[in-house]
N, C-alpha and C positions, 0 to 999 in steps of 0.2 A: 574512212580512216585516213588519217594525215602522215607523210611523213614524223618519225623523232630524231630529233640531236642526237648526237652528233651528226653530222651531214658528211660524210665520206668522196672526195672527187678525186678519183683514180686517173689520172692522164696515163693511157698504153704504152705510148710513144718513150716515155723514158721512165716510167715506173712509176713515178713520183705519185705520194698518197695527201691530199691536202685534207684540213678536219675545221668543221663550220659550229658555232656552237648556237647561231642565229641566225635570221635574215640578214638583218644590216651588218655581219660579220661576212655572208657570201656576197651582200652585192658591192662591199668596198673593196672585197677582194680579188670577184671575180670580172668583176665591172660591166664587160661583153660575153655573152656567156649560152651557149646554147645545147643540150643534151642530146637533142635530137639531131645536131646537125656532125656528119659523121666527120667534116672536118676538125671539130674537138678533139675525135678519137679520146674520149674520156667515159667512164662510167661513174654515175652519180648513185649512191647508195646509203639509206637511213643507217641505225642504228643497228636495226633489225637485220642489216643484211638485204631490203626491200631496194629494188630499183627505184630511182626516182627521176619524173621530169622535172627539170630544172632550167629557165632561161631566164636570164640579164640584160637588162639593156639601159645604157645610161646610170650604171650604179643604181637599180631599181629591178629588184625580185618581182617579174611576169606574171612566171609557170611556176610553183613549188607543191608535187602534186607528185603522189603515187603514180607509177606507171603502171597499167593497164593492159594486159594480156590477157593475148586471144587463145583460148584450148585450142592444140588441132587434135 
């Protein structure tokens, strides 16, 4: 399954909610961009409410890709 649009990135830090409605809309805007890297402090989330990885580099969408959880 793939992430769906909207693409929701939540930065913790000051609230702020940004909304993606494509790739080449998150990678002009997010330019440098990494989900997993907890200096973001951001959550990235589909439409669905699903987590998602997400990283940028160079204005060019990497990782766009359901996150993946482990059961304990």
């Amino acid at each position: 399954m793939k992430p769906e649009y909207p693409i929701k990135v939540l930065f913790k830090e000051d609230g702020e909610e940004w909304f993606f409605e494509n790739k080449k809309d998150i990678a002009q805007n997010l330019e440098w961009f990494d989900s997993d890297d907890p200096s973001e402090n951001a959550i990235v989330t589909d439409k669905n409410g699903r987590q998602v990885t997400l990283k940028v580099e160079k204005l060019e969408v990497l990782t766009f890709e359901l996150t993946h959880r482990v059961n304990s």
